[in-house]
mmCIF file of the N, C-alpha and C atoms, coordinates in Angstrom:
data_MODEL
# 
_entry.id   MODEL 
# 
loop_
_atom_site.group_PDB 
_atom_site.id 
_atom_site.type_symbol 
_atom_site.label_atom_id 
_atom_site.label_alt_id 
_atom_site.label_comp_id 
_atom_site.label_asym_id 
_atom_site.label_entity_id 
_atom_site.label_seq_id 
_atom_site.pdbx_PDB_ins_code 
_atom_site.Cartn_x 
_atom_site.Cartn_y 
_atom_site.Cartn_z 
_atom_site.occupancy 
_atom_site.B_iso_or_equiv 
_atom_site.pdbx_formal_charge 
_atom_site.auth_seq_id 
_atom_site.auth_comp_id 
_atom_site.auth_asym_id 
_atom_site.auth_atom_id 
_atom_site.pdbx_PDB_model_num 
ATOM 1   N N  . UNK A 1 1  ? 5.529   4.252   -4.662  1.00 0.00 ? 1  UNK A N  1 
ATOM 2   C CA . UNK A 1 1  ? 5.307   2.868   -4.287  1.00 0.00 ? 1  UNK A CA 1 
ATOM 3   C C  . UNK A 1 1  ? 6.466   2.356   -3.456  1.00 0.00 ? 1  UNK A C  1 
ATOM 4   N N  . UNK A 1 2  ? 7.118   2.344   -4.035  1.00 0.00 ? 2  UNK A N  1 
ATOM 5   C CA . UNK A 1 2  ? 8.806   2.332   -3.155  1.00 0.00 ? 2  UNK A CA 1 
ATOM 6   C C  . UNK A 1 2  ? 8.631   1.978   -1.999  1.00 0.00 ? 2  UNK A C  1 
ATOM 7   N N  . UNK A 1 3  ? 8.684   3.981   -1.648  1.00 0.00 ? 3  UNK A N  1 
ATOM 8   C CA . UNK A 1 3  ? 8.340   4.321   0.171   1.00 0.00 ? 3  UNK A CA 1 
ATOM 9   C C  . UNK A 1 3  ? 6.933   4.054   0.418   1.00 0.00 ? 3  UNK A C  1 
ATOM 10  N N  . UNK A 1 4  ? 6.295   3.313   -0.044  1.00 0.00 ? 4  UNK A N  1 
ATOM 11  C CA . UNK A 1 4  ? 5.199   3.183   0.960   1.00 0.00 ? 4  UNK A CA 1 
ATOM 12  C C  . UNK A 1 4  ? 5.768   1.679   1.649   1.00 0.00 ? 4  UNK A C  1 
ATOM 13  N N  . UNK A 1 5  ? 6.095   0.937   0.382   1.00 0.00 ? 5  UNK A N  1 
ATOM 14  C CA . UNK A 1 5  ? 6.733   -0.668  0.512   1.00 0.00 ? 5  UNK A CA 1 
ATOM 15  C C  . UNK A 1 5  ? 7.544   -0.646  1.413   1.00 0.00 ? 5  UNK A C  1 
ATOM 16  N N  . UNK A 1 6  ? 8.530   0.357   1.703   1.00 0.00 ? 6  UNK A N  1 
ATOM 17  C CA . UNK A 1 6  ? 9.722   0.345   2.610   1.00 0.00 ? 6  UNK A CA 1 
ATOM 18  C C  . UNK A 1 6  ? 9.093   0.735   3.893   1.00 0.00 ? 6  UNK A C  1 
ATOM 19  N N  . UNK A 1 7  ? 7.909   1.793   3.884   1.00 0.00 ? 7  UNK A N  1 
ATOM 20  C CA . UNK A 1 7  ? 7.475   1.986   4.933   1.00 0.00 ? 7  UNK A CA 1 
ATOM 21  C C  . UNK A 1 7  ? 6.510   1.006   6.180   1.00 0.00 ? 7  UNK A C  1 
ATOM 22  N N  . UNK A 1 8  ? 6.434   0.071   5.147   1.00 0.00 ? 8  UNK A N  1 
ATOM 23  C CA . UNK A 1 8  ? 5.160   -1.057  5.293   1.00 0.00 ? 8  UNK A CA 1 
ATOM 24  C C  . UNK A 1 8  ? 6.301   -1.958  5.863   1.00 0.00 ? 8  UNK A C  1 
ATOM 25  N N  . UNK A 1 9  ? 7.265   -2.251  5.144   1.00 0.00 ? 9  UNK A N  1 
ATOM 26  C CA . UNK A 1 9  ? 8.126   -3.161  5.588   1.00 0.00 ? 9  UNK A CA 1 
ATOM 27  C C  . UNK A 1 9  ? 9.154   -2.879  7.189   1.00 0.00 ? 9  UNK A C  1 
ATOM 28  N N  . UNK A 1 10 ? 9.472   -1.518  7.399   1.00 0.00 ? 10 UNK A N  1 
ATOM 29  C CA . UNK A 1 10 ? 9.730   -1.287  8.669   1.00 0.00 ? 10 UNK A CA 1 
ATOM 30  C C  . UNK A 1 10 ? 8.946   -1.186  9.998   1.00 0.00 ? 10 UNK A C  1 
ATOM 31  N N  . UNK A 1 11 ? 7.598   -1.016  9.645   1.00 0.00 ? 11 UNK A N  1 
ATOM 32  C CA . UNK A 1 11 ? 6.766   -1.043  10.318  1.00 0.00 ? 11 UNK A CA 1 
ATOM 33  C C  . UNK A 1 11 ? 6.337   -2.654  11.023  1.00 0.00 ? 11 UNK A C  1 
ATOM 34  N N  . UNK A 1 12 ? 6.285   -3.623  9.707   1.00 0.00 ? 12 UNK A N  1 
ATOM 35  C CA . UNK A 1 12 ? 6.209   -5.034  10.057  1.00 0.00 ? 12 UNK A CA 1 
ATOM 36  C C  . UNK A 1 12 ? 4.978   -5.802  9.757   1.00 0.00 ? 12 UNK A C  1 
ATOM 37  N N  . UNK A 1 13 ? 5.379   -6.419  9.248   1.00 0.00 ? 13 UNK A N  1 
ATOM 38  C CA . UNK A 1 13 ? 4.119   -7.488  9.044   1.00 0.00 ? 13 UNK A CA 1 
ATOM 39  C C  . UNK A 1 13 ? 3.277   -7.581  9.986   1.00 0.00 ? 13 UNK A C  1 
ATOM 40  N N  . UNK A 1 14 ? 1.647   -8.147  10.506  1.00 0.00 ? 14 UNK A N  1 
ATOM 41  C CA . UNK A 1 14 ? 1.207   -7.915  11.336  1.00 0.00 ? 14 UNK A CA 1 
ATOM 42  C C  . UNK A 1 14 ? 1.503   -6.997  12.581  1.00 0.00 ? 14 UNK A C  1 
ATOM 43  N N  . UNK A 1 15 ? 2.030   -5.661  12.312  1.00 0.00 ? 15 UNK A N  1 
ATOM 44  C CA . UNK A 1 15 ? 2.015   -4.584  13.218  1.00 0.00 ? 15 UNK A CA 1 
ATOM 45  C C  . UNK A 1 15 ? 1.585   -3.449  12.588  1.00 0.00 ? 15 UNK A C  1 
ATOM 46  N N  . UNK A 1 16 ? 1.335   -3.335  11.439  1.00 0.00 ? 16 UNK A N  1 
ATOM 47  C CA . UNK A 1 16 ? 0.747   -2.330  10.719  1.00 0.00 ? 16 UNK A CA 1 
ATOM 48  C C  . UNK A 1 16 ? -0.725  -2.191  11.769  1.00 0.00 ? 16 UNK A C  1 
ATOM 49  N N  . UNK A 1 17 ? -1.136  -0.609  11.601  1.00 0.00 ? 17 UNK A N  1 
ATOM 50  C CA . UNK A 1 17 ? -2.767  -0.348  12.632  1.00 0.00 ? 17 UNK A CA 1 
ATOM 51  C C  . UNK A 1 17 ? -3.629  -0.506  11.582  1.00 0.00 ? 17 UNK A C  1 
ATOM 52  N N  . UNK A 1 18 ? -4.937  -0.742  11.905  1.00 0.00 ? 18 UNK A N  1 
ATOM 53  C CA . UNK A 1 18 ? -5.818  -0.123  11.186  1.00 0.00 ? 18 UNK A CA 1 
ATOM 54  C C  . UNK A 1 18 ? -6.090  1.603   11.244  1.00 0.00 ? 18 UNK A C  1 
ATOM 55  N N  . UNK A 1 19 ? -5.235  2.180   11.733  1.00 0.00 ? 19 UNK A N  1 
ATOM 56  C CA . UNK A 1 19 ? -5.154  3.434   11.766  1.00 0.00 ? 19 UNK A CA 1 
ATOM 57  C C  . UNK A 1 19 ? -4.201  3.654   10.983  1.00 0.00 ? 19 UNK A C  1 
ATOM 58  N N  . UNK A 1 20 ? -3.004  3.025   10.892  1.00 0.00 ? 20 UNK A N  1 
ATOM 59  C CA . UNK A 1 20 ? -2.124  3.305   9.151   1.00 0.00 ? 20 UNK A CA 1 
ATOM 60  C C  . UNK A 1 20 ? -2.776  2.728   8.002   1.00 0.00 ? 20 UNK A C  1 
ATOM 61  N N  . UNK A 1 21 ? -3.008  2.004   8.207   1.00 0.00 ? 21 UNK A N  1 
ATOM 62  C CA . UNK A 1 21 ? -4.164  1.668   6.783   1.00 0.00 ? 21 UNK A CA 1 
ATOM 63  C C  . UNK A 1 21 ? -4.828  2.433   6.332   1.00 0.00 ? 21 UNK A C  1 
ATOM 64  N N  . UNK A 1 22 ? -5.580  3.297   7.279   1.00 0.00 ? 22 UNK A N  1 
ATOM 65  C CA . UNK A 1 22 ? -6.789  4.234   6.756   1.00 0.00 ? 22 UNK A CA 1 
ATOM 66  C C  . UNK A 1 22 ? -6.048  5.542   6.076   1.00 0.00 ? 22 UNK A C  1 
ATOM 67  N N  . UNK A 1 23 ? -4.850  5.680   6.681   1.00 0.00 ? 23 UNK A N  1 
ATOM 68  C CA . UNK A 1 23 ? -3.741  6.712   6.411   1.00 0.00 ? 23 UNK A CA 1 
ATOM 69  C C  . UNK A 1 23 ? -3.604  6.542   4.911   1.00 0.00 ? 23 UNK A C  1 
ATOM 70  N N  . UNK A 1 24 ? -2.990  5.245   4.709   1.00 0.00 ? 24 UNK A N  1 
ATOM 71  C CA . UNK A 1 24 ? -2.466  4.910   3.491   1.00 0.00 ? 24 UNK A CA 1 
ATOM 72  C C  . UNK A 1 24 ? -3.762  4.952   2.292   1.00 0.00 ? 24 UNK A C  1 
ATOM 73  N N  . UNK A 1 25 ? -4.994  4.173   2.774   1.00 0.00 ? 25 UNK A N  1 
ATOM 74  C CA . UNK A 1 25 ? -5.974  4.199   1.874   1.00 0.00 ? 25 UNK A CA 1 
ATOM 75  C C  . UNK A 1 25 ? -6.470  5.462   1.301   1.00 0.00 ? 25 UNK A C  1 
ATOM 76  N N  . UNK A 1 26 ? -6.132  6.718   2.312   1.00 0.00 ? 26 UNK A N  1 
ATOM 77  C CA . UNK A 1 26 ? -7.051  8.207   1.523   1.00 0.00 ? 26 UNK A CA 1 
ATOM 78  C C  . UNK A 1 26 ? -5.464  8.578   1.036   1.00 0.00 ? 26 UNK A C  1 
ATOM 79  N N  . UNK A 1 27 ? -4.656  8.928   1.555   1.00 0.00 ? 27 UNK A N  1 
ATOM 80  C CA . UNK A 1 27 ? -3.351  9.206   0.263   1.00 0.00 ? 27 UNK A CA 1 
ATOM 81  C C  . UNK A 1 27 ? -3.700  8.836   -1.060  1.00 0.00 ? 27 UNK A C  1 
ATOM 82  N N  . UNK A 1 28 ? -3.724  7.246   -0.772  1.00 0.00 ? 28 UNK A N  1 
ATOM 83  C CA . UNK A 1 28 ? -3.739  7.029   -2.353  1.00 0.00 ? 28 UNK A CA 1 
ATOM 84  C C  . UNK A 1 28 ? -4.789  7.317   -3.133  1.00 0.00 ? 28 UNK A C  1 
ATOM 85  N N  . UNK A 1 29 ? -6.088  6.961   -2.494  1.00 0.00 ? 29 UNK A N  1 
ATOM 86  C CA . UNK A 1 29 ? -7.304  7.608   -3.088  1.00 0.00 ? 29 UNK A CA 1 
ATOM 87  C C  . UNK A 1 29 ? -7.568  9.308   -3.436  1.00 0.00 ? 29 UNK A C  1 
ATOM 88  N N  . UNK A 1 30 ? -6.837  10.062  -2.742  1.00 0.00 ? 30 UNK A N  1 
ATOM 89  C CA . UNK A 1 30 ? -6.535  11.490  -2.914  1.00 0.00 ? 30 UNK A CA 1 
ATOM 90  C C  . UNK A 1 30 ? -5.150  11.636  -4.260  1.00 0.00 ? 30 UNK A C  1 
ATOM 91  N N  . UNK A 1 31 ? -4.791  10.577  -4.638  1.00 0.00 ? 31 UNK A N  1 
ATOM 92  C CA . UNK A 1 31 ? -4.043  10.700  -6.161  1.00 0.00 ? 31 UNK A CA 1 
ATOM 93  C C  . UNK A 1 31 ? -4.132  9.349   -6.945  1.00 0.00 ? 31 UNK A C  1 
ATOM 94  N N  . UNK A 1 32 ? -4.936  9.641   -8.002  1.00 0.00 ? 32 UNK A N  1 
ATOM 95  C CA . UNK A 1 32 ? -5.479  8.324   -8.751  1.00 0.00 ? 32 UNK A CA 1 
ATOM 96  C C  . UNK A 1 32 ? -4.027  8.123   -9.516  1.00 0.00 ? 32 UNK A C  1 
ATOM 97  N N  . UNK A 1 33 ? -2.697  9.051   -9.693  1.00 0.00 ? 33 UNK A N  1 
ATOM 98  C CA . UNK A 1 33 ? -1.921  8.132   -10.343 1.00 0.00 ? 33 UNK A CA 1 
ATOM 99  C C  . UNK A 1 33 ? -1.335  7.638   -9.697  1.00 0.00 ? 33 UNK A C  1 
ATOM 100 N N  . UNK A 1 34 ? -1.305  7.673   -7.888  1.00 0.00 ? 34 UNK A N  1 
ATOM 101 C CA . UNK A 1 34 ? -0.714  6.947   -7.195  1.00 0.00 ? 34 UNK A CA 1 
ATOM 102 C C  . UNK A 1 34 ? -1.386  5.683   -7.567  1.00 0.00 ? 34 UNK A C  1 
ATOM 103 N N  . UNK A 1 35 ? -2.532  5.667   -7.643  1.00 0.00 ? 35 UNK A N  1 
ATOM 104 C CA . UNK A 1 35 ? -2.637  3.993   -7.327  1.00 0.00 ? 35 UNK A CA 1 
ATOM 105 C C  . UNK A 1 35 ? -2.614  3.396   -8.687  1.00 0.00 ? 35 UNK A C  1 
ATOM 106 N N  . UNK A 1 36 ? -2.643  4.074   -9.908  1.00 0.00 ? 36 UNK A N  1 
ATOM 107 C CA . UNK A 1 36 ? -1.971  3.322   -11.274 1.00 0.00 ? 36 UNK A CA 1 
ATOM 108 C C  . UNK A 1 36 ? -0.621  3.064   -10.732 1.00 0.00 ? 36 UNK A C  1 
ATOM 109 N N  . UNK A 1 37 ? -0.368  3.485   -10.709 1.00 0.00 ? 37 UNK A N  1 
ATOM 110 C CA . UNK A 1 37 ? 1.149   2.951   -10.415 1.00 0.00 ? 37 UNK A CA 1 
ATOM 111 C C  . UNK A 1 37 ? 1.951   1.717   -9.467  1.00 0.00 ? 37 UNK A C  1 
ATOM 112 N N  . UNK A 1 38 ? 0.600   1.954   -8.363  1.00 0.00 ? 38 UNK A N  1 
ATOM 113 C CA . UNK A 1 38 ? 0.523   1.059   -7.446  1.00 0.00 ? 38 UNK A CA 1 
ATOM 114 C C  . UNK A 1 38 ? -0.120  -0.480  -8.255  1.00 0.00 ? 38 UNK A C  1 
ATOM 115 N N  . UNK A 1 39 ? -0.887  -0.381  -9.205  1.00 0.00 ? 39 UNK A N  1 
ATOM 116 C CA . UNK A 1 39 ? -1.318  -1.210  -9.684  1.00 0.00 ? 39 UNK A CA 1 
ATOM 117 C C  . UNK A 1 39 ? -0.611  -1.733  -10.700 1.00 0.00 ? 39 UNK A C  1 
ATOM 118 N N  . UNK A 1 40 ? 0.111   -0.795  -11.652 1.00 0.00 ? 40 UNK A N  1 
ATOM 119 C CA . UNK A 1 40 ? 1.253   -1.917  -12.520 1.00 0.00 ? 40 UNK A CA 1 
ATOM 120 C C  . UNK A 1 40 ? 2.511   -2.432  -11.534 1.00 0.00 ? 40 UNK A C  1 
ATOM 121 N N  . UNK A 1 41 ? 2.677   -1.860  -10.448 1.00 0.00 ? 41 UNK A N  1 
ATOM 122 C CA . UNK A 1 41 ? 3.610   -2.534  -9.527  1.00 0.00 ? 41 UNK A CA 1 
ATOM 123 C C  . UNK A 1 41 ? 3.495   -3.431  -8.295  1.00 0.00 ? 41 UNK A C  1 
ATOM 124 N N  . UNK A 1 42 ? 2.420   -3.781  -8.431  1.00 0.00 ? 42 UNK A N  1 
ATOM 125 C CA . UNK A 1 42 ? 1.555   -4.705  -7.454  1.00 0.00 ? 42 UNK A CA 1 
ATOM 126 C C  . UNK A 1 42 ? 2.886   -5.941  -7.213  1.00 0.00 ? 42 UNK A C  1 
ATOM 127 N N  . UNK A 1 43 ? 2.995   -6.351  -8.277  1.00 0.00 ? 43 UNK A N  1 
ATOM 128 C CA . UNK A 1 43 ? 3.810   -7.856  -7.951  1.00 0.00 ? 43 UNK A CA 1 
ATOM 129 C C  . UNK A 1 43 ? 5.165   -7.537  -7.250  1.00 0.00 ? 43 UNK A C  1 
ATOM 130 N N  . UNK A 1 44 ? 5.648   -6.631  -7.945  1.00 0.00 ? 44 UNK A N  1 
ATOM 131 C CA . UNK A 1 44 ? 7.038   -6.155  -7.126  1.00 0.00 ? 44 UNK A CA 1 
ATOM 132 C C  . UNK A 1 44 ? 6.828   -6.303  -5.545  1.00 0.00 ? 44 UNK A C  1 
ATOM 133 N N  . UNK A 1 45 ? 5.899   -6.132  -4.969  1.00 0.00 ? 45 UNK A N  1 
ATOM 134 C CA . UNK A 1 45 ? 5.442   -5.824  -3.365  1.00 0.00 ? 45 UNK A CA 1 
ATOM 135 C C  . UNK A 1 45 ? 5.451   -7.375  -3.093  1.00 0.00 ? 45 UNK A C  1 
ATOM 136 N N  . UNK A 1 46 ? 5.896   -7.384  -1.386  1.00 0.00 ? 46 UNK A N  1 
ATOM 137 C CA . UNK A 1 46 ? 5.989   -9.027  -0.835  1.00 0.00 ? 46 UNK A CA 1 
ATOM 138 C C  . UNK A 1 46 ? 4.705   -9.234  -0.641  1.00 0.00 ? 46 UNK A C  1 
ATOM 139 N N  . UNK A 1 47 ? 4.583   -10.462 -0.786  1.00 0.00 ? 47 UNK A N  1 
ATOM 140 C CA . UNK A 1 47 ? 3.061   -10.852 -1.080  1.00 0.00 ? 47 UNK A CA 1 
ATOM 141 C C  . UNK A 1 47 ? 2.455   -10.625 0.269   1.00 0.00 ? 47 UNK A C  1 
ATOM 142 N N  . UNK A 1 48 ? 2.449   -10.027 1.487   1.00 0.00 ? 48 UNK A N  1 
ATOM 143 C CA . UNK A 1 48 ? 1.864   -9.885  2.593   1.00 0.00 ? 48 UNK A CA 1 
ATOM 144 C C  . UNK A 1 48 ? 1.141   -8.260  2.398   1.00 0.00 ? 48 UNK A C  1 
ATOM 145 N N  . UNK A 1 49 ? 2.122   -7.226  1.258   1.00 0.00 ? 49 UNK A N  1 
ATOM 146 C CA . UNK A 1 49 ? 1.144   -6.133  0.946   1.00 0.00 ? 49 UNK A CA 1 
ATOM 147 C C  . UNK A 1 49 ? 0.475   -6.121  -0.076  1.00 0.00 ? 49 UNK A C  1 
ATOM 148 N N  . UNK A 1 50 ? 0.580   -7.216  -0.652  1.00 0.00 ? 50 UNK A N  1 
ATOM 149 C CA . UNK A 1 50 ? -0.290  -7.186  -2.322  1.00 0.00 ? 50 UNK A CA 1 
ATOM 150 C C  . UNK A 1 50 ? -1.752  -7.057  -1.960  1.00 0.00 ? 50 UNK A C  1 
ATOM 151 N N  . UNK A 1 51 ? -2.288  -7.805  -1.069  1.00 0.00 ? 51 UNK A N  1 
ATOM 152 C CA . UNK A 1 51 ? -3.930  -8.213  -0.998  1.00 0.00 ? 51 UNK A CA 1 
ATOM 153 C C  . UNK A 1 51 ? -4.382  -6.425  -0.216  1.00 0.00 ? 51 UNK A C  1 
ATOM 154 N N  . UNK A 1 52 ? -3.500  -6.179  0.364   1.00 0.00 ? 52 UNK A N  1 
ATOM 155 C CA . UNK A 1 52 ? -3.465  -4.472  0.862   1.00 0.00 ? 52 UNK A CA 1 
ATOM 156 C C  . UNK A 1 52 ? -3.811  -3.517  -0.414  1.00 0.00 ? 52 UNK A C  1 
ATOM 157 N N  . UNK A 1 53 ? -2.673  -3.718  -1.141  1.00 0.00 ? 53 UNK A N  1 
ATOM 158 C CA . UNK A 1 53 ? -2.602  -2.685  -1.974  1.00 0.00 ? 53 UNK A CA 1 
ATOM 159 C C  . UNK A 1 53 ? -3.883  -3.071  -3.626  1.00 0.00 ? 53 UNK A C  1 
ATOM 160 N N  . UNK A 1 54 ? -3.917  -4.346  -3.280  1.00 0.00 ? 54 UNK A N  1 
ATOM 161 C CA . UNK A 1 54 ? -5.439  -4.496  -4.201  1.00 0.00 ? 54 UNK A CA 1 
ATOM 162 C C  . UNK A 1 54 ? -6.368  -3.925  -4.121  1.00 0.00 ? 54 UNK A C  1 
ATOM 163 N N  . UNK A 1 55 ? -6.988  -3.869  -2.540  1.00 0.00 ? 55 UNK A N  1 
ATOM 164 C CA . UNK A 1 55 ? -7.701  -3.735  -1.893  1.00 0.00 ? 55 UNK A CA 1 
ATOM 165 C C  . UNK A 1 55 ? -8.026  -1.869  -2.405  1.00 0.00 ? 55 UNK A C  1 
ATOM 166 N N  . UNK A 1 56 ? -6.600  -1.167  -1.698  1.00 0.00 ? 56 UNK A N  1 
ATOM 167 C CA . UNK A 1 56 ? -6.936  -0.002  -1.952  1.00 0.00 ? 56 UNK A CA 1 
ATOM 168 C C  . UNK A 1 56 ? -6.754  0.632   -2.951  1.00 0.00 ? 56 UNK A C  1 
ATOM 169 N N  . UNK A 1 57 ? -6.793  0.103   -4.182  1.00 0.00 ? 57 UNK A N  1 
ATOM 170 C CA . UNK A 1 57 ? -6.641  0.370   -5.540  1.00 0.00 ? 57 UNK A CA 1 
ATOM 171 C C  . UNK A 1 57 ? -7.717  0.243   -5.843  1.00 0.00 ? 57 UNK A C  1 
ATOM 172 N N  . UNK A 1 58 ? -8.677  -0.552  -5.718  1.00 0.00 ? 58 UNK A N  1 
ATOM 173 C CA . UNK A 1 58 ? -10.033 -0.915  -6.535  1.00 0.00 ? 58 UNK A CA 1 
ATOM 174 C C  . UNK A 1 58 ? -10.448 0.572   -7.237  1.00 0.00 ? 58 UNK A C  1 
# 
């Protein structure tokens, strides 16, 4: 979760692609304890990746 946060954050708020998104969405979906994890650490994340990382947790 960390490095994805750090990665999200160098990249930039509205400059993220929808082509890193899709990146990020099958990673995590290709390891379900990534996204537990992603999900008890949701709040830690600045609130500009939370509705992101909801999203690809479902």
């Amino acid at each position: 979760m960390a490095m994805l946060v750090q990665a999200l954050r160098n990249i930039g708020k509205g400059n993220v692609t929808n082509e890193e998104m899709s990146a990020i969405y099958r990673l995590i979906q290709d390891n379900p304890a990534e996204a537990q994890l992603i999900k008890k650490d949701i709040s830690l994340a600045p609130a500009w990746m939370q509705n992101f990382f909801k999203e690809i947790t479902k």
